[in-house]
N, C-alpha and C positions, 0 to 999 in steps of 0.2 A: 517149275522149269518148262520151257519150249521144248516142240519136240527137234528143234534144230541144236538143241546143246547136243542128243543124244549121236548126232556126226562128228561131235567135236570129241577128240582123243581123252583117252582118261589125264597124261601127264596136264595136255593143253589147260581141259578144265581144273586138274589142284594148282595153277596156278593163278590160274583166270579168277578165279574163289579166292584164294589168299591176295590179288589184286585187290580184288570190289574192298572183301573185308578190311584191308589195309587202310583204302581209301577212304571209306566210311567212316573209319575211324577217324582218321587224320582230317576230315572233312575237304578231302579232295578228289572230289568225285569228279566232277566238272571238270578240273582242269587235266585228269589222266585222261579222260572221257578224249578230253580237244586233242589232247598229245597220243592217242591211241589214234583217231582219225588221223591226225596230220602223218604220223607213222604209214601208215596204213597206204595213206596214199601215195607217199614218197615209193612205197614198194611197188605199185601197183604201175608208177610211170616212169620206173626205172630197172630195166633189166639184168642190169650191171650190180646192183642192191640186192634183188634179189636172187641173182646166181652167188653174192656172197652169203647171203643168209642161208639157203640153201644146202649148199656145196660144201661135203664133208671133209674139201680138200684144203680150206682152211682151217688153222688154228684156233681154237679159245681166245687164245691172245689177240689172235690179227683180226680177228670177227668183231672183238670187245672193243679195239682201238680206233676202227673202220666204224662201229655203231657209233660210237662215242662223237667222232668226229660227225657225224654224219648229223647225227643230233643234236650236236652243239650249234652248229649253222643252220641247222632247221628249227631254232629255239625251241627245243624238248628241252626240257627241267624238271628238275622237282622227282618226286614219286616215279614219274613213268619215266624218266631218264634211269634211275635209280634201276626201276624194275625190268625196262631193258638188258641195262648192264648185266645184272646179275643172271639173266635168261643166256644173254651172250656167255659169260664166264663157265656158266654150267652145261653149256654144249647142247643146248636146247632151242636155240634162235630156228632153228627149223621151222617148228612150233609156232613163230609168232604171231600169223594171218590165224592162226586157230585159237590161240591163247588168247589174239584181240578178238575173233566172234564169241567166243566165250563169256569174256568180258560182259559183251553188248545183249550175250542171251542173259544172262544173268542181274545186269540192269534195269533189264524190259520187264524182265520176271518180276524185280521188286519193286519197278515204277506201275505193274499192272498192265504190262502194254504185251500186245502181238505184231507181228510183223507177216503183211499180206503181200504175197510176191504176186505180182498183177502181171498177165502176157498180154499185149494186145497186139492185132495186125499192123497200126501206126500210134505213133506218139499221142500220149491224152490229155487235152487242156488242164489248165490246172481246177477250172471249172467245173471238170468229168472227176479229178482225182479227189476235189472238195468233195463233190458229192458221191463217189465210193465209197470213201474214209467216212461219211455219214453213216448211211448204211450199212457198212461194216460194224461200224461201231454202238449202230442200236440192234444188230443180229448176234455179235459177239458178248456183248456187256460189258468190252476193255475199251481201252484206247488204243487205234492200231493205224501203225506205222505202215507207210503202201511203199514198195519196192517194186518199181513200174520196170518194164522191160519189153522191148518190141520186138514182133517175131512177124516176117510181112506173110509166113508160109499159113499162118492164123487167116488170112482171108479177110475175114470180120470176128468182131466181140470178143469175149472174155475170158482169159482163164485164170480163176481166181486159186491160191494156195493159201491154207493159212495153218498152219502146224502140218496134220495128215490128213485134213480134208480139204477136198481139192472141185471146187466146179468149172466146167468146162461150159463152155458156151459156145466157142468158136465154131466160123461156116467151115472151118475142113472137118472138124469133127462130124458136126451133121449131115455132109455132102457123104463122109467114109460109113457113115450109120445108112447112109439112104442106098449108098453103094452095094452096101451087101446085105440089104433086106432086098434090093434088086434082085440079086444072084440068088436068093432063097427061092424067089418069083419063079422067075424065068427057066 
């Protein structure tokens, strides 16, 4: 396992587990895989979705029939329809953004893969993220997934994460290091 399951809740991950395993079995991995993104995202650009998921102020019922529908127009089927529902019925949809990283830690874990969350001052060609994901991946010995993100307060270069080890690179960090071996000086 990533050390990123260990933020995910104990309920989130037994069901995230009996997800994968379901799926595996049923040979539908893939296609919960798609229906957990597409999920995923519908939550993510919808505020209104996600204060029902949320928000303890509805029902089992109006949560179950609200997902249901929600999902049927966003063509979720199958398994991950199925395993929604039943998250909704049992009053755990709360859960779902953690039940889905779960999912995805628990997938990477058995495809062999890491996931490197990359900071940089601006956006990285795909040419720079090729050749990261190179590198990474003759340093690590897995295959790893880059999770780029831009922070313009970075300056320049890099700050690479990938489980609990973390290298920094970036010009503010070095400027904050030169800052106070100054003040040691002076």
């Amino acid at each position: 396992m990533t050390d990123n399951v260990s933020l995910i809740s104990g309920v989130a991950l037994r069901y995230a587990s009996a997800l994968i395993d379901l799926a595996e079995e049923q040979g539908a991995l893939a296609e919960v895989e798609t229906g957990l993104n597409q999920l995923e995202a519908l939550l993510k650009e919808s505020e209104d979705l996600d204060r029902l998921v949320k928000s303890p102020v509805f029902s089992a019922e109006v949560q179950t029939k609200a997902i249901s529908a929600i999902m049927d127009k966003a063509g979720i089927t199958g398994l991950t329809a199925n395993f929604v529902k039943l998250v909704a019925t049992n009053r755990r949809l709360f859960a779902i953004a953690s039940m889905i990283a779960g999912f995805r830690a628990q997938l990477a874990a058995r495809r062999g893969e890491v996931t490197a969350e990359v900071t940089s001052a601006s956006e990285l060609s795909g040419e720079h993220i090729a050749a990261l994901k190179e590198a990474l991946n003759a340093s690590t010995g897995k295959n790893v997934n880059i999770a780029a993100k831009v922070d313009p307060s970075l300056i320049g270069g890099l700050i690479v994460k990938i489980g609990s080890r973390m290298v920094d690179t970036s010009l503010r960090t070095k400027l904050n290091s030169l800052k106070f071996a100054m003040k040691e000086v002076g």
